[in-house]
C-alpha positions as CSV (number, residue, x, y, z in Angstrom):
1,X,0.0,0.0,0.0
2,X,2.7,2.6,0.8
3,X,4.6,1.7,-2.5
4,X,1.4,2.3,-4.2
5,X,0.7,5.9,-2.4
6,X,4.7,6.7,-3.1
7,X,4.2,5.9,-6.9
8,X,0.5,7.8,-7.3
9,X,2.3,10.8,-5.4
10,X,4.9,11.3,-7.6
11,X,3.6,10.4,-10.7
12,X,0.3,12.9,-9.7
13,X,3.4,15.7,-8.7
14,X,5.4,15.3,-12.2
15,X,2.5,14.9,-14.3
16,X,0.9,17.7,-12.8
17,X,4.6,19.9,-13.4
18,X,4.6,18.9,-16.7
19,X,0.4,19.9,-17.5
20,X,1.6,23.7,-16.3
21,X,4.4,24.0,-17.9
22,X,2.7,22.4,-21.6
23,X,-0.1,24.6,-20.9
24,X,2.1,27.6,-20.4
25,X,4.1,26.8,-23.1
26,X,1.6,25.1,-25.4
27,X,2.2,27.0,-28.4
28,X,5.9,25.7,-27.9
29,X,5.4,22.5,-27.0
30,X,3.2,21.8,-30.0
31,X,5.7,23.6,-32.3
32,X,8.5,21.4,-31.2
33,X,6.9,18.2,-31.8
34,X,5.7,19.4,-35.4
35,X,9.2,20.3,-36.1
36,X,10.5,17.0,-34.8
37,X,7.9,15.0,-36.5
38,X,8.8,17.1,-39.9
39,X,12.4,16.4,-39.7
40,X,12.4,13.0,-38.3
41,X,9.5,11.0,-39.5
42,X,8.3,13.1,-42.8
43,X,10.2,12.1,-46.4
44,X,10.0,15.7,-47.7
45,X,10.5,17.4,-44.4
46,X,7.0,19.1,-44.4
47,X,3.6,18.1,-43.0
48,X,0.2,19.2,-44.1
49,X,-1.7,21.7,-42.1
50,X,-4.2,18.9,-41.1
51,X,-1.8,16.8,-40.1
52,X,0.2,20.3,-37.3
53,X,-3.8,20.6,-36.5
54,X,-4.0,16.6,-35.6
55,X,-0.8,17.0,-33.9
56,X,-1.8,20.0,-31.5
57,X,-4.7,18.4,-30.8
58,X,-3.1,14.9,-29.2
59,X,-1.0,17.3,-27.3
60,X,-4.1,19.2,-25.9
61,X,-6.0,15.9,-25.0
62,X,-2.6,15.2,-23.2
63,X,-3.1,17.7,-20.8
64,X,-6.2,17.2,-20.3
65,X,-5.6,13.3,-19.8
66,X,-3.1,14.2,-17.3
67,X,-5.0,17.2,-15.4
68,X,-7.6,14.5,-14.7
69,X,-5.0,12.4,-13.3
70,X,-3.3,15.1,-11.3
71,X,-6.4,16.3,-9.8
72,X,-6.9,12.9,-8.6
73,X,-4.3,13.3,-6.4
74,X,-5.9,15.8,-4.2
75,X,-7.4,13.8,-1.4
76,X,-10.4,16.4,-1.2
77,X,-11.2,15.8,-4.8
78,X,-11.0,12.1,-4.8
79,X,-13.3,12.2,-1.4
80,X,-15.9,14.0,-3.4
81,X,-15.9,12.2,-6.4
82,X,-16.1,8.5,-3.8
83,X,-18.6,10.2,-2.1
84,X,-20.9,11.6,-5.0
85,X,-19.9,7.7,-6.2
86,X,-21.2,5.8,-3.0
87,X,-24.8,7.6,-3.5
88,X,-25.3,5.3,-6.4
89,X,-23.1,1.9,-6.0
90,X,-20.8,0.3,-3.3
91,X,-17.8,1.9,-3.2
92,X,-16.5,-0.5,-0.7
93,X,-17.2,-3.7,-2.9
94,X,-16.2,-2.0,-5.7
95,X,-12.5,-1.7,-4.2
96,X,-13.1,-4.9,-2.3
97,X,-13.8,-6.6,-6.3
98,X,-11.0,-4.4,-8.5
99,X,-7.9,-4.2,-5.6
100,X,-8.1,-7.0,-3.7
101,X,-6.2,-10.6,-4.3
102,X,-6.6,-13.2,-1.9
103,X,-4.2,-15.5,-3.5
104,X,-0.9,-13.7,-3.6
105,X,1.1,-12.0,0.1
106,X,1.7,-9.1,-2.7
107,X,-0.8,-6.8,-2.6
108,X,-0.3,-5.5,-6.8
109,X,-3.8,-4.7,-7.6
110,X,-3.5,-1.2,-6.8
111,X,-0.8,-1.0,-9.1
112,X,-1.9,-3.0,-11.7
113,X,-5.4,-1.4,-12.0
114,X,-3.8,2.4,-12.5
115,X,-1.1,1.8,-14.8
116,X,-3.2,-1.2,-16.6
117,X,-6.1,1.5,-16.7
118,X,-3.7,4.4,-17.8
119,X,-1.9,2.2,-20.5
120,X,-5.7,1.3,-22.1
121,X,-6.7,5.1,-22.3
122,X,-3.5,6.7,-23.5
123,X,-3.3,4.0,-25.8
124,X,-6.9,4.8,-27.3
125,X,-6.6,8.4,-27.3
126,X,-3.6,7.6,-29.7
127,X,-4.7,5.4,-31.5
128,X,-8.2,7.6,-32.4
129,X,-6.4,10.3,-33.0
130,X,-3.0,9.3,-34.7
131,X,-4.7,6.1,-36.2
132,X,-3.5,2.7,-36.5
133,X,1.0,2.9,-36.4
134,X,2.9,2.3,-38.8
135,X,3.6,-1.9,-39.8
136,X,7.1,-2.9,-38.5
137,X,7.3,0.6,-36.4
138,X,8.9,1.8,-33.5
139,X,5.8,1.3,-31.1
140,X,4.7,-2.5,-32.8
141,X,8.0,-3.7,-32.6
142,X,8.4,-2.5,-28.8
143,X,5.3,-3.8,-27.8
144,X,6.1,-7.2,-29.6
145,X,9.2,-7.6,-27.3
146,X,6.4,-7.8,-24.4
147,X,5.7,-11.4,-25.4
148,X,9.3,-12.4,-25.0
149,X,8.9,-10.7,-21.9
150,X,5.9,-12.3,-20.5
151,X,7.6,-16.0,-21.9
152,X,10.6,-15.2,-19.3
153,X,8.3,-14.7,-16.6
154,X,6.3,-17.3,-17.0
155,X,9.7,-19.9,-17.1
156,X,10.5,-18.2,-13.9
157,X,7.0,-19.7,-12.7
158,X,7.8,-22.9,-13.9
159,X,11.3,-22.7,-12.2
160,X,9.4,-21.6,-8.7
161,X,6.8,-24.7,-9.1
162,X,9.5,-27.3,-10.3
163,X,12.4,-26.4,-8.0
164,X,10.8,-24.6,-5.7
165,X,7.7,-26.7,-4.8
166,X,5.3,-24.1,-3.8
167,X,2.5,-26.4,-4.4
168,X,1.9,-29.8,-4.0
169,X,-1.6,-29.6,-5.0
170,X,-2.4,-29.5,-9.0
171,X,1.2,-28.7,-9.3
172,X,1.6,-30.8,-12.5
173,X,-1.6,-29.2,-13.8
174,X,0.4,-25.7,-12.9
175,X,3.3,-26.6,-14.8
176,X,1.8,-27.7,-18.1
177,X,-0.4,-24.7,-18.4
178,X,3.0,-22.4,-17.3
179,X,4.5,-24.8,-20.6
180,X,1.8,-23.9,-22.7
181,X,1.7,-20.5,-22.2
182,X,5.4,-19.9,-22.7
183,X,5.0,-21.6,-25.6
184,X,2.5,-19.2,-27.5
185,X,4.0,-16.6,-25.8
186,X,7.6,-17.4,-27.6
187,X,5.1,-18.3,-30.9
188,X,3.5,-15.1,-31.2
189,X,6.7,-13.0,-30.3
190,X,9.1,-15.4,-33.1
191,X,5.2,-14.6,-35.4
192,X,5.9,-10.9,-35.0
193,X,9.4,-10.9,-36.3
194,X,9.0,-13.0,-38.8
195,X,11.1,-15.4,-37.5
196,X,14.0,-13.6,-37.6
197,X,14.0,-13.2,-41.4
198,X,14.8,-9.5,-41.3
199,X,17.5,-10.2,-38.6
200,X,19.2,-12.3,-40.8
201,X,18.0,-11.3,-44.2
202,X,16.5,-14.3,-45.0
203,X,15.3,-15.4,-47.7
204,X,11.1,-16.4,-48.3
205,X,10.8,-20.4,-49.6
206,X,8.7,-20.7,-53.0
207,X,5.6,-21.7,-50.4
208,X,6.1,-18.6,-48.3
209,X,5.8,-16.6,-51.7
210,X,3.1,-18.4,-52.9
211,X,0.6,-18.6,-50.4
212,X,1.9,-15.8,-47.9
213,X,-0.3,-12.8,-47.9
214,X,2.7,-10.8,-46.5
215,X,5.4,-13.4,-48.3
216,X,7.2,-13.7,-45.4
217,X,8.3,-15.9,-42.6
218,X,5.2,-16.3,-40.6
219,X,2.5,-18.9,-40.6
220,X,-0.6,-16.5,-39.3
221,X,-0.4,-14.5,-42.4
222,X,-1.8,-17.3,-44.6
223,X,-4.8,-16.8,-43.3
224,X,-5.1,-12.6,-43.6
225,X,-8.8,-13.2,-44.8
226,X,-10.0,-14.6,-41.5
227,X,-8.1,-12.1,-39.7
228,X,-11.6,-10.4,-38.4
229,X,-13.3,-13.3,-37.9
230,X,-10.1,-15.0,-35.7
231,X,-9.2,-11.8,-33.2
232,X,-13.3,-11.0,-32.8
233,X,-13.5,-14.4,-31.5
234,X,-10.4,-14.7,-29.7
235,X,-11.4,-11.2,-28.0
236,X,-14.9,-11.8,-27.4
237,X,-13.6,-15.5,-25.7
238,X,-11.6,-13.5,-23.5
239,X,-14.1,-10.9,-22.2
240,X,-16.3,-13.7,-21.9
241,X,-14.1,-16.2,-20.0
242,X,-13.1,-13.0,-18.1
243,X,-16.9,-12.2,-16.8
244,X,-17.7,-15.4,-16.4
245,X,-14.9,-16.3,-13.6
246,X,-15.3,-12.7,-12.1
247,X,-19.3,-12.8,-11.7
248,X,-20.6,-16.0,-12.4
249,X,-18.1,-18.5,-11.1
250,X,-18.7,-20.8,-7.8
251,X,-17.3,-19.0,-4.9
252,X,-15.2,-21.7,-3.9
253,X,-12.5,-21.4,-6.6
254,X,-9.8,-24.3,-7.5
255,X,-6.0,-22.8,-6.6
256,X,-5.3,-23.7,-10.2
257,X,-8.5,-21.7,-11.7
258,X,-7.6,-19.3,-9.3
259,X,-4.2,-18.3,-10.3
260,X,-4.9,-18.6,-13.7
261,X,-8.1,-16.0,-14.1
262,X,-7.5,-12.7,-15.2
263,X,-7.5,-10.3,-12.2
264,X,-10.3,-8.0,-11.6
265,X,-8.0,-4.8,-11.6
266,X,-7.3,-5.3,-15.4
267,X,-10.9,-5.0,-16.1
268,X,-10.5,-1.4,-17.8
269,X,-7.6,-2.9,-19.9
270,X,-9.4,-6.0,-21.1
271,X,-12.8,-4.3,-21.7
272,X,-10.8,-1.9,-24.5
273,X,-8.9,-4.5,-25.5
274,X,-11.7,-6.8,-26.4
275,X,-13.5,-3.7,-28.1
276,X,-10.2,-3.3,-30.3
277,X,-11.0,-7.2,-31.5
278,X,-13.6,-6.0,-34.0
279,X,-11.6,-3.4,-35.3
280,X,-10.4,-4.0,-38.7
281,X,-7.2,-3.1,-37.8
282,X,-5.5,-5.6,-36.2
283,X,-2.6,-3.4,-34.8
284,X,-4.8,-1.8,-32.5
285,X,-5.7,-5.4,-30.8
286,X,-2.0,-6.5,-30.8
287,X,-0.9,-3.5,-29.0
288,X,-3.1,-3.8,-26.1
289,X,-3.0,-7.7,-26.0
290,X,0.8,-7.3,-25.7
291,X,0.3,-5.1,-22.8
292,X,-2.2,-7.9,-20.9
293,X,-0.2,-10.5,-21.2
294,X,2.9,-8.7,-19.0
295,X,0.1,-7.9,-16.3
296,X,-0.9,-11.3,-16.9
297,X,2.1,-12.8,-16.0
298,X,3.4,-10.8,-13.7
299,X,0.3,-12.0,-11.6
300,X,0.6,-15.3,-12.3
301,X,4.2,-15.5,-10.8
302,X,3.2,-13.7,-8.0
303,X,0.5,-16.4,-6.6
304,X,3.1,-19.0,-7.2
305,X,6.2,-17.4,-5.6
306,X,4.2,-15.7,-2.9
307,X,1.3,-17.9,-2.4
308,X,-1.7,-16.6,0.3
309,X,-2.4,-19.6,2.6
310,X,-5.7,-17.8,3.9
311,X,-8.0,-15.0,2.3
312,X,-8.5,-11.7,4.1
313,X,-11.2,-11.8,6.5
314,X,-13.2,-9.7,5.0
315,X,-13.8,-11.6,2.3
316,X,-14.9,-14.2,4.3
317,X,-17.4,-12.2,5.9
318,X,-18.7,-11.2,2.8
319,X,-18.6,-14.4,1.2
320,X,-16.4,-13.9,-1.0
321,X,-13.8,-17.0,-1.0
């Protein structure tokens, strides 16, 4: 909890510094980012006067974005908005629901619902207003290294449940799923970068030419033409096997279903991403999924290597176990 108010304080006190200071400065601050995205990222060095207009407009939501968020550090504020809040829902089982975990010592969910939450709304204010990124650019590629990332944390699961033995219970069950999921995690990362083909400059077989949409090393691009039909389902699956554990579940979870569902405090994130499904750009879907799966993983590893032997009492009380 006090890592959590450290975080929110200073990340409230710098975002709120730099809202002044691009709202003093605006006309400058907009200036310089046309300039650089002239010079850096235009062929000819100029941009179109839509294009400076689209550009001081993301900077304007921007601050606006992050007033929000620095007002929200005012305790007076946030007790007004909670209690304007509580006169139509729970408050309390709201909070109890989105940042509590009763299988992990770690308590992340603060954490993990305002950076997951901020992540999901920066990301779509971008992506309405700056449109789908560039194929093969700065921001796919980055996010693509995600999945390598979530692969490593997931081995380091495996390593705590092998070697480590924090469960005797389903712990077989625990390791194949840990398997598979660092397997299509290492899939859909070696899927983004084509297997290494522009690494190494190599070379597309006669079949990859052929039947390749893109004609390069990748096997999901043979099928470009079910591209809508495959992410709507894979994201509708999600949002649905999602709601289902959080609301319609038995109370009396498995420790293996358990560790495995997707934690409430990602609910913003997963609720965008699974809108992004039906897009017809499939960028936009990629980029968020990337994200999930770190938050996924990162909670996964933390109900094995710090396992809760009891849930809070006052989820007891409530029923809630």
């Amino acid at each position: 909890m006090f890592k959590f108010k450290f975080f929110f304080t200073a990340s409230t006190l710098l975002i709120g510094i730099f809202v002044i200071l691009s709202s003093v400065f605006f006309v400058n601050v907009s200036d310089y980012i046309i300039n650089y995205v002239a010079n850096s990222l235009s062929n000819d060095n100029n941009l179109e006067p839509l294009t400076e207009h689209e550009i001081r407009l993301n900077v304007f939501f921007f601050i606006a974005v992050g007033s929000i968020y620095s007002l929200l550090g005012f305790k007076k504020v946030r007790l007004k908005i909670f209690t304007f809040l509580n006169e139509f829902i729970d408050i309390d089982k709201v909070r109890l629901f989105l940042l509590s975990d009763k299988y992990t010592t770690k308590s992340h969910s603060y954490f993990s619902f305002a950076l997951s939450s901020i992540i999901g709304l920066l990301l779509t204010l971008y992506f309405l207003f700056m449109g789908s990124p560039p194929g093969e650019g700065i921001l796919e590629n980055s996010t693509s290294v995600l999945f390598l990332i979530s692969a490593c944390i997931f081995i380091l699961s495996i390593t705590e449940s092998v070697f480590i033995k924090k469960y005797t219970q389903d712990r077989r069950a625990i390791i194949y799923l840990l398997a598979f999921l660092t397997a299509f995690m290492i899939f859909v990362f070696m899927e983004e970068f084509s297997w290494g083909q522009r690494v190494f400059n190599l070379k597309s077989n006669d079949m990859f030419l052929t039947y390749n949409f893109q004609q390069e090393i990748t096997f999901h691009n043979f099928f470009n033409p079910f591209f809508p039909l495959i992410y709507s389902a894979f994201g509708f699956s999600v949002l649905l096997f999602s709601i289902s554990s959080w609301f319609f579940s038995y109370p009396l979870k498995s420790r293996l279903k358990s560790i495995f569902d997707p934690h409430p405090s990602l609910i913003i994130l997963i609720l965008i991403m699974c809108s992004f499904s039906f897009s017809n750009e499939r960028e936009f879907f990629e980029e968020f999924f990337a994200f999930f799966t770190i938050f996924y993983s990162i909670r996964v590893f933390l109900c094995i290597r710090y396992p809760s032997t009891q849930p809070p009492p006052l989820l007891v009380a409530t029923g809630r176990c």
